[in-house]
N, C-alpha and C positions, 0 to 999 in steps of 0.2 A: 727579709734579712738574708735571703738565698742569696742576693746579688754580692755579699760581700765573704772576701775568705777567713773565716772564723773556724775556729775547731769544729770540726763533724761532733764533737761533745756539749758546746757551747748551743750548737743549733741545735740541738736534741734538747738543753734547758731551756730554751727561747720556742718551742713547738710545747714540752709542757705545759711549761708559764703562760698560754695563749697571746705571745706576742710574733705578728707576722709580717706589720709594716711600719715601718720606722718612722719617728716624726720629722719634721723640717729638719731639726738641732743634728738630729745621729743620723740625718740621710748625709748629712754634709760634716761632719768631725769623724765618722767611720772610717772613709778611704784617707783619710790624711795620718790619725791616729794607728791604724791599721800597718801603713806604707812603713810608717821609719816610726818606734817609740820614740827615739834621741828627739825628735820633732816639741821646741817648745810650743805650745798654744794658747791662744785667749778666745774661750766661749762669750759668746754673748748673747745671753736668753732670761724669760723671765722664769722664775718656779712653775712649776707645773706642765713645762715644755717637753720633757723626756730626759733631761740632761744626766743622771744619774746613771743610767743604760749609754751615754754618748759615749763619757769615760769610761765604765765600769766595763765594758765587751771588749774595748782594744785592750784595758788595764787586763783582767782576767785570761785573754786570748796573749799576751805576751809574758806572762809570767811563766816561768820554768820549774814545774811541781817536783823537780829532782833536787830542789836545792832549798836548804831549810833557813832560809835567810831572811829576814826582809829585805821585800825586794818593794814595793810599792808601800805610799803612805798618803791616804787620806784624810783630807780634815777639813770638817766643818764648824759652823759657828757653835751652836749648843746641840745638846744631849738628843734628844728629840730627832733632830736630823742627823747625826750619827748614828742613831740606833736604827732608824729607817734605812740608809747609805749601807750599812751592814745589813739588812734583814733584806733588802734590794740583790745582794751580788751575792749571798749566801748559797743559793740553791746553782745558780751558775758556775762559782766557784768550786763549788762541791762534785760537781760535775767533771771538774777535770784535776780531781784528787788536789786541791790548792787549799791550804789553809787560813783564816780569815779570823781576825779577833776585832773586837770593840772594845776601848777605852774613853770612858770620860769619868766627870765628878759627881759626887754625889752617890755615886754607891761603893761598895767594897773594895777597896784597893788590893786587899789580899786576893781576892778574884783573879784580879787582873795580873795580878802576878805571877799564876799558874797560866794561867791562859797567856803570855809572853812567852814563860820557860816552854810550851810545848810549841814553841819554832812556828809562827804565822807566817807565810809568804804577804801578807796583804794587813796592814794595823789602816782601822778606821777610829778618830779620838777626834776630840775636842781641843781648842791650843791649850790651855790650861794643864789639863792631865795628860798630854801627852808628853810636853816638856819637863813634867815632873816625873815623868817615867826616866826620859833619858838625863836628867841630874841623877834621881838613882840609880842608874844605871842597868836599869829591868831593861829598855828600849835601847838597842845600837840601831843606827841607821846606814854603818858604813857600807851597806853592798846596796841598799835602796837607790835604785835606778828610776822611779815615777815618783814624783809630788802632786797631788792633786789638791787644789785648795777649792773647796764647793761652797761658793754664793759667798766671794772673796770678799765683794762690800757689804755683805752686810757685818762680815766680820770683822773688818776695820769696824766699821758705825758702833760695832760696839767695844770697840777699846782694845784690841787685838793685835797690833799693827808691830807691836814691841817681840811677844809671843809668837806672829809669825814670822818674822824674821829670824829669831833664835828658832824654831826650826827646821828653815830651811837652810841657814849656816848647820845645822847639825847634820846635814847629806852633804854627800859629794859631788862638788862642782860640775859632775859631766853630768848628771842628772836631768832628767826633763821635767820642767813645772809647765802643770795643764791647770790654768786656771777658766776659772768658770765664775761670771757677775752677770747682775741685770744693768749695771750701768758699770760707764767709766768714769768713775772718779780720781781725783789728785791722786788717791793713796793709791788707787788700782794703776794709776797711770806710772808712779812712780815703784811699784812693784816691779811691770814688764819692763822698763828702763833698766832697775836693778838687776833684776836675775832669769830673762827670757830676750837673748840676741837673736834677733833676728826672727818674730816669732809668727806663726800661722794662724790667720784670724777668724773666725767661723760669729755671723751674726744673724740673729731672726729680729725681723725688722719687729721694732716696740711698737709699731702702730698695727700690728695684728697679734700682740699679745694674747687680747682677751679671747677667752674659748668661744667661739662660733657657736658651741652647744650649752651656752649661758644665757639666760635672759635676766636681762638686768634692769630693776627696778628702782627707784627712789620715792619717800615720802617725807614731805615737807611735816614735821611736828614739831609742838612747840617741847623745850625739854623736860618739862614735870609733867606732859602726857606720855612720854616715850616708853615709860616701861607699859602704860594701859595700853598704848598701839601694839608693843611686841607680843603680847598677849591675846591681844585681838586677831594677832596673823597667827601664830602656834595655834589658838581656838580654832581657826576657821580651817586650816591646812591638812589636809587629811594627811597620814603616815611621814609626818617631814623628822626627818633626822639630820641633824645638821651643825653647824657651828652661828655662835653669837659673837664676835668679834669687839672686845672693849680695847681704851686707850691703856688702862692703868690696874694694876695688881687691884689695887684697894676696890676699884668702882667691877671690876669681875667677882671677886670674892660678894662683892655687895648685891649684885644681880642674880646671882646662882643662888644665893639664899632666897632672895625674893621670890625667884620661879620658883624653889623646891617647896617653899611656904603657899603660894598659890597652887601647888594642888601635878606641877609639869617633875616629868624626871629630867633632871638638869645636875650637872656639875661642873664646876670648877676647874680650871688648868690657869696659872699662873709662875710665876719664878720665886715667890717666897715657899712653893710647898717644897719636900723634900720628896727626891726622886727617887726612893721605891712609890712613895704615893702618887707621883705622876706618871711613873708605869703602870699602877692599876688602875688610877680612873683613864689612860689610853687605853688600856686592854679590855677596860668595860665597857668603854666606847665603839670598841672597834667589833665586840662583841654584842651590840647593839642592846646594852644592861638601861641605855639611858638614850633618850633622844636627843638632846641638848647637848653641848660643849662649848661651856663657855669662858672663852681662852683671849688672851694676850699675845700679842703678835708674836714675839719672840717665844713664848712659850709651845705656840704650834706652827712653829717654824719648821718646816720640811715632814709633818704630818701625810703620808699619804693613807686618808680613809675610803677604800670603795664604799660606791651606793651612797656616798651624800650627796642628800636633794636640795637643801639650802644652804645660803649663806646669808647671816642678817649682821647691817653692821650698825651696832649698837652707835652711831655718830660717824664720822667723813674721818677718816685718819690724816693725821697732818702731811703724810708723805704719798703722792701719788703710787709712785709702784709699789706700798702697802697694800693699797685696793685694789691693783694687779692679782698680787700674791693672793689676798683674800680669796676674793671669786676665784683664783683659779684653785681652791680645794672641791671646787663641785665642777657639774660638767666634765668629767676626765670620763677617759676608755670611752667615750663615743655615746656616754650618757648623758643626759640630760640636767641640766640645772638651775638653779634660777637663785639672784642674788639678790636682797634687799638691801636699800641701806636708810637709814633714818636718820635729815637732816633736820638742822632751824632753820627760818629764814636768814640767817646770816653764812652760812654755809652752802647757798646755792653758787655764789660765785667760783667757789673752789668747786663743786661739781660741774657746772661747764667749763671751766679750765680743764679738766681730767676729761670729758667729753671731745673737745678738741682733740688733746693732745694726742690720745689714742683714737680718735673716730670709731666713738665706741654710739649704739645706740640703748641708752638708757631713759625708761620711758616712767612715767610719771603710775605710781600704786594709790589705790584709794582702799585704806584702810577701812578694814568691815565695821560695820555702827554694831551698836551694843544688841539692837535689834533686830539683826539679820545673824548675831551670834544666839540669840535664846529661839530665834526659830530654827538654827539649825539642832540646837540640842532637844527643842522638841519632839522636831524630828524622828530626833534619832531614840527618844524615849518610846515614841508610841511605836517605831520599826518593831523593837526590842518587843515590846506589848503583845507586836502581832504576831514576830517569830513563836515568841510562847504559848501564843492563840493556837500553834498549830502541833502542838505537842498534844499529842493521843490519849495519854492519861489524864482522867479527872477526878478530882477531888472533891470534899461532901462542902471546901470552904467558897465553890464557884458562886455557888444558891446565893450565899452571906454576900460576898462581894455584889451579885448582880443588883439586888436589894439597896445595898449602900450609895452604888451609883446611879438605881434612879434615880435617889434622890435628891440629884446635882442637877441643875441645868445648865443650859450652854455657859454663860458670863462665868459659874462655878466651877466647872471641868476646866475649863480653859486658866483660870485664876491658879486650880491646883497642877495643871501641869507645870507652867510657868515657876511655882514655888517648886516641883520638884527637881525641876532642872537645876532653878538656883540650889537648892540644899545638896544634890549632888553633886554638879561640877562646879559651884561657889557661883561668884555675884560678879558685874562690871559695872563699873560706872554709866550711866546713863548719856547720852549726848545733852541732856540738859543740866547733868550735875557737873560742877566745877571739879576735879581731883585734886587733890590737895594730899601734899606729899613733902616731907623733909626734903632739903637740899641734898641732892644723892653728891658724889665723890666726884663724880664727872661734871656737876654744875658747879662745885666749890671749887676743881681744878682751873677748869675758864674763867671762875672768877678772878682767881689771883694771877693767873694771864695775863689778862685783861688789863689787871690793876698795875701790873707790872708791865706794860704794852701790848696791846695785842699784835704787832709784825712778830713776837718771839715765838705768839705758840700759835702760829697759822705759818711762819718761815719754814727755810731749809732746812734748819738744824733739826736733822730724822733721831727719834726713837728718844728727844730729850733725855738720854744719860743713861746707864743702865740701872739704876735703882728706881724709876717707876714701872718696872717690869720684870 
């Protein structure tokens, strides 16, 4: 970041923060963003590229901390990604005495109210609560000189299109909109038409999307063994902390009970909970209270967790650049990651379609047998055994025990490990027992797909609506 002229303050939070070389996205939107703010522009990158640091360094390095105005306005789709988009340019801003608020819904508007009146240079919100601010008149935008709109389509996709144009009529026309998408759609297209003449185009090619430092897996199962397979991979994975990936609120809520009932720390993130409570299962997340999170696309939307090692996707999502997003929550800062995803046979076509389109190489997982799970737990019983064998102190009950297990032989000893495994870390179905399981939320979903076409719920039409999510 030395090569570009940023505040001597700015580069002093970027040496902090251990950030020292810029990605593709902010090697190329820096000198442009930097050169002239007035500069309308359109990013075009997937999540997980840097883009958050593309805008936020020119946004933050042009802002005038002598003037108590908003002066810049960010907005993303949901909460989740505001609060991130804010927790991102915090310590930079702060850096060069600039003040920065976050608004969205879902929690205390009285908050936000106090946090308005103390004069932010920089408002990060959601369209919803921020256009409610400026009807109350808490939010003026007349000296805001940046709009930034972050991962523009996904925010149309969800119904936004009306919101943000009411508030970019709420700025003034010499303003700059820096918009940022992973695609160009109608609505994105018809956005720069509207309100970005003549604009500067910054893109990273979609066929190098996926992180280099992902390895990308696929498992053909059938779907009333999916949840015994994702169990079989959680069993066998030493220290995996990660995300599970569902289509629908209902079949996430219904999986996170399942893990937390078989014995795994797992929780839930979806759009039906209320958002103090999806700030603490994030913060217990990210304070590693649980290894699982298992989330709805939208609901971990602009999620950034260091040190996630997996990514499992509960089923193939209907939208290709969803499985972009996905995998790209692991694999970041130069770490390592590895993504699963678990299809039916009928879902192989749409994974080479997505294999094509990106020339991604995704290579086929063969799911641990039930048997190579109970020797690993045995394993890991008699380690345990041994480590204790080697503790100095003894006791008058050594004699008693030694006694007890002569009088086991081999086929005995071996019978009672195997039961202890099982009574400890529970049971799996065997490769010769059939599983049999209710229709989970996600097999009754496809049905009625199905029944109702199946081109509706394998089509374009992304994120089907906002109320399954």
């Amino acid at each position: 970041f030395n090569q570009f002229p940023l505040h001597p303050q700015i580069q002093g939070a970027l040496v902090a923060l251990g950030f020292t070389e810029p990605t593709p996205i902010q090697a190329q939107t820096l000198p442009i963003l930097l050169k002239d703010p007035k500069t309308h522009l359109h990013g075009q990158a997937q999540t997980g590229t840097g883009k958050t640091l593309a805008f936020g360094l020119p946004l933050v390095h042009h802002i005038d901390p002598t003037s108590k105005k908003v002066q810049a306005l960010v907005v993303a789709p949901t909460r989740e990604l505001a609060v991130q988009i804010y927790q991102s340019l915090l310590t930079i801003a702060q850096a060069r005495g600039i003040s920065i608020a976050a608004v969205y819904g879902g929690v205390s508007i009285e908050r936000q109210f106090r946090d308005l009146r103390s004069m932010p240079q920089i408002v990060v919100g959601t369209p919803g609560r921020l256009n409610d601010h400026i009807n109350r008149r808490t939010l003026k935008l007349d000296d805001c000189q940046i709009v930034v709109l972050d991962e523009a389509d996904i925010m149309l996709d969800m119904g936004f299109k009306d919101e943000v144009e009411e508030l970019i009529s709420a700025t003034p026309k010499t303003r700059a909109l820096w918009l940022f998408s992973a695609t160009v759609k109608d609505g994105i297209s018809d956005l720069i038409k509207s309100h970005m003449p003549n604009p500067a185009s910054v893109r990273v090619s979609s066929t190098n999307v996926a992180s280099t430092n992902t390895a990308q897996f696929y498992a053909v199962v059938p779907r009333r063994s999916r949840f015994e397979a994702l169990c079989r991979i959680i069993e066998t994975t030493e220290d995996l902390y990660g995300f599970v990936f569902c289509q629908t609120k209902a079949l996430t809520a219904e999986l996170a009970d399942m893990l937390i009932k078989r014995g795994y720390r797992a929780q839930a993130l979806h759009g039906d909970m209320g958002q103090n409570l999806r700030n603490q299962v994030i913060k217990g997340f990210k304070e590693k209270r649980f290894q699982l999170l298992v989330a709805t696309d939208v609901a971990a939307r602009g999620l950034d967790v260091p040190d996630v090692t997996h990514v499992i996707n509960y089923g193939l999502p209907e939208d290709q650049e969803i499985y972009i997003h996905r995998i790209g929550r692991t694999g970041r800062a130069g770490k390592l990651g590895i993504a699963i995803t678990l299809i039916d046979s009928n879902q192989e076509w749409r994974l080479k379609s997505l294999v094509r389109r990106y020339k991604m190489n995704v290579t086929p997982y063969e799911i641990p047998t039930a048997s190579s799970i109970m020797e690993k737990r045995v394993v890991k019983i008699i380690n345990e055994l041994k480590q204790m064998a080697n503790i100095e102190s003894r006791n008058s009950y050594e004699m008693a025990v030694a006694q007890q297990l002569a009088t086991l032989n081999h086929d005995e000893l071996v019978k009672a490990l195997v039961g202890a495994a099982q009574k400890i870390y529970g049971s799996f179905a065997t490769e010769q027992e059939q599983i049999h399981a209710a229709p989970s939320s996600d097999d009754r979903e496809e049905s009625k797909q199905r029944r109702g076409g199946g081109r509706r719920f394998f089509g374009a039409r992304r994120f089907g609506g906002r109320s399954r999510y």
